[in-house]
N, C-alpha and C positions, 0 to 999 in steps of 0.2 A: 547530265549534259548541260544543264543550263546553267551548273554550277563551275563548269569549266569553259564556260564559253564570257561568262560574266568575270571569271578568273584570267582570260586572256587580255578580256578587254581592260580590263585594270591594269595589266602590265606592258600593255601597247600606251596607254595614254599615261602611266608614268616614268617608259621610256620618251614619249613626246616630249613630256612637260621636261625634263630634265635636260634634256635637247636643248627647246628654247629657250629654257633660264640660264645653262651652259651661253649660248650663244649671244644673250642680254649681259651678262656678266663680264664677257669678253670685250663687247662691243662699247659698253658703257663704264668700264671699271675705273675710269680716271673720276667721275663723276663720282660714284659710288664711293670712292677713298675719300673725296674732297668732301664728301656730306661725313663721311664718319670722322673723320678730324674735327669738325665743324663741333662735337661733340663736347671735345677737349677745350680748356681756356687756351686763350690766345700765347697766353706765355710757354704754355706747353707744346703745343703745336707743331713748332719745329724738330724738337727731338722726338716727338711721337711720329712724324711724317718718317724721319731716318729710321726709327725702331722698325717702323712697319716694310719700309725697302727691304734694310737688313735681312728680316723675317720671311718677306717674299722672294728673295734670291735664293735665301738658304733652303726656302719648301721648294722652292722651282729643281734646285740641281737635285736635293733629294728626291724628289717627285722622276724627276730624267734618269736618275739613275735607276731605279727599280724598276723604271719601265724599261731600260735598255735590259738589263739583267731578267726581265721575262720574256723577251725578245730572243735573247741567247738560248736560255731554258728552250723558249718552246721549239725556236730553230733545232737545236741540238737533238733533241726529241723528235722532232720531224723527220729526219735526217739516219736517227741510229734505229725509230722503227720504219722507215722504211726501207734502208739496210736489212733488217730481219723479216722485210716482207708480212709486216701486221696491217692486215683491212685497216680501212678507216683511220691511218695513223695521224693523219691530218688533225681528228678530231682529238684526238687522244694528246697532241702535240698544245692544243688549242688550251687544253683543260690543264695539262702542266703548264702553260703561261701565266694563265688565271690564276691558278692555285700557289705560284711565285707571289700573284702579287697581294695576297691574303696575310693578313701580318700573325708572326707564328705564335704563340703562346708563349714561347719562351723568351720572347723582345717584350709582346705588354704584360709580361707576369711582373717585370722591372718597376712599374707604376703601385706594386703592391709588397717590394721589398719592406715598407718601412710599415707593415700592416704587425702589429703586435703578437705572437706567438701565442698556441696554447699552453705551453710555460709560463711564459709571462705574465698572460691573462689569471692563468692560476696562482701566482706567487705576489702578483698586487689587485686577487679577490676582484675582479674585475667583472663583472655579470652580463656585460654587453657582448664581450665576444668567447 
């Protein structure tokens, strides 16, 4: 019991903290950019500021579209089990949207395309993999 109560409290206060750092992030984030350039020489600066726009636009629309596409998902699902009359579809509807937006194995297997075969390995004696 006290292991589940200490279990809660841990994840109420790292849903807070993640809240308010969310909410400092937002609030404060032109600051935050101008201390991390601050980083870069002066000569770089400029093009590092455009890189990092660039970068933020393209996570922004990425970021909106996946969340629209779990939006749909989970509407869809909402919509076709409660059509079929399933208890609690809501919940079930909830857990298909989450589970959209969990990235699949088959998109970061791509980060491991260029990982050396066990052919390979064995044909240039290679003992690390």
């Amino acid at each position: 019991m006290a292991g589940a109560l200490a279990g809660l409290a841990g994840g109420i206060f790292g849903v807070f903290t993640i809240l308010i750092l969310t909410f400092y992030i937002l609030v404060d984030s032109e600051n935050l950019r101008d201390a991390a350039l601050r980083l870069f020489p002066k000569s770089r600066r400029t093009r590092v500021a455009a890189a990092s726009r660039e970068v933020t636009v393209k996570v922004s629309a990425w970021l909106g579209g996946q969340l629209l596409v779990a939006a749909v998902i989970g509407s869809s699902s909402a919509i076709g089990l409660w059509a079929m009359g399933i208890p609690f579809f809501y919940v079930l509807a909830v857990i298909c949207a989450i589970g959209e937006l969990i990235p699949s194995s088959a998109r970061s297997s791509r980060l491991f395309r260029h990982w050396p075969s066990r052919r390979r390995c064995r044909r240039r004696k290679w003992s690390w993999c």
